[in-house]
C-alpha positions as CSV (number, residue, x, y, z in Angstrom):
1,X,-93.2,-6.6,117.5
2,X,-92.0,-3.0,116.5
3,X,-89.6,-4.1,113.6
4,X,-92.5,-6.3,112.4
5,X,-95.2,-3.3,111.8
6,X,-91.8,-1.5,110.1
7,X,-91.8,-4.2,107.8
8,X,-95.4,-4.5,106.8
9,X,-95.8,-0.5,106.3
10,X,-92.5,-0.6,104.1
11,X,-94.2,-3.3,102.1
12,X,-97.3,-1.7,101.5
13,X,-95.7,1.8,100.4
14,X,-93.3,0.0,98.4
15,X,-95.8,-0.2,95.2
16,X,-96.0,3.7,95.3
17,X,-91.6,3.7,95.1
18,X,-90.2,3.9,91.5
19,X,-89.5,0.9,90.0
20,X,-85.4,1.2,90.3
21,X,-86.5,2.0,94.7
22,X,-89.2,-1.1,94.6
23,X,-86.5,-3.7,93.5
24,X,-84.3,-3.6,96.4
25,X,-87.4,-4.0,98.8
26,X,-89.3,-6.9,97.1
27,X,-89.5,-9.1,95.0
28,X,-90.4,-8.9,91.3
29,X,-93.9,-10.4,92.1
30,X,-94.6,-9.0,95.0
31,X,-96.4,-5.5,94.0
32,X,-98.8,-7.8,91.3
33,X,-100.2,-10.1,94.4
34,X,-100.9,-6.8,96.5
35,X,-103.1,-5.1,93.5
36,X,-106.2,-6.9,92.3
37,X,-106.2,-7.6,89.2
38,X,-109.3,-6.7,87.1
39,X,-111.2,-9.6,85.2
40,X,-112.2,-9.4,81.4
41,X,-115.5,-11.1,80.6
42,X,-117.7,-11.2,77.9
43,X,-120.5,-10.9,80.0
44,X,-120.7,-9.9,83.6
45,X,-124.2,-11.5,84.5
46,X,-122.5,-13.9,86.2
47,X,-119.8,-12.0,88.1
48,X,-122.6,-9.6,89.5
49,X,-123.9,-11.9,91.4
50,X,-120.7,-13.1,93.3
51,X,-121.1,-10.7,95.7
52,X,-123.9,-8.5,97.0
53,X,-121.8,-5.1,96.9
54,X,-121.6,-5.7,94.0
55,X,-122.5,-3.2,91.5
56,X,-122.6,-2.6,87.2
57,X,-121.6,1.1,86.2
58,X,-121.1,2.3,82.9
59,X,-118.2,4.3,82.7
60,X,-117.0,5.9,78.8
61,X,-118.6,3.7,76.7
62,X,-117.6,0.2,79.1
63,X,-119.3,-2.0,81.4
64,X,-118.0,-2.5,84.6
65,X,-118.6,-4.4,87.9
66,X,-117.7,-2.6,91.2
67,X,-117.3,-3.3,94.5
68,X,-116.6,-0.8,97.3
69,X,-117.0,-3.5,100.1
70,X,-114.5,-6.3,98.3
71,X,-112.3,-4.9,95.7
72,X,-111.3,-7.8,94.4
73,X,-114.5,-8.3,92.3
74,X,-113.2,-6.1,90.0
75,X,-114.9,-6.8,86.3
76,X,-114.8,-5.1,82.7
77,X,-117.0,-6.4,79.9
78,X,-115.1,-6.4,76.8
């Protein structure tokens, strides 16, 4: 069970590595599936209501949708 937890906490530091370190631990793909990816919408009406954590913040001039709870309800307007 020990060499298992090795793996997973090499896995999860491995998107901190430089990218010429990362490559001989994962695959190419494997760093992108770990991050959420932020959405791009017109209009967030919709997306704030996916969650209840969910919150709109205006941040530099942009509209966002944030969630502390469940990060992957990541939003920008624009």
């Amino acid at each position: 069970m020990q060499a298992n937890a090795g793996f997973f906490a090499l896995r999860l530091t491995n998107c901190l590595l430089p990218p010429s370190f990362r490559a001989e631990f994962n695959p190419p793909s494997a760093c992108a599936q770990e991050l959420a990816a932020m959405k791009v919408r017109n209009s967030l009406k919709s997306l704030r209501g996916r969650h209840r954590a969910n919150r709109l913040v205006r941040r530099k001039g942009r509209v966002y949708v944030i969630n502390k709870v469940q990060r992957r309800f990541k939003a920008r307007q624009g």
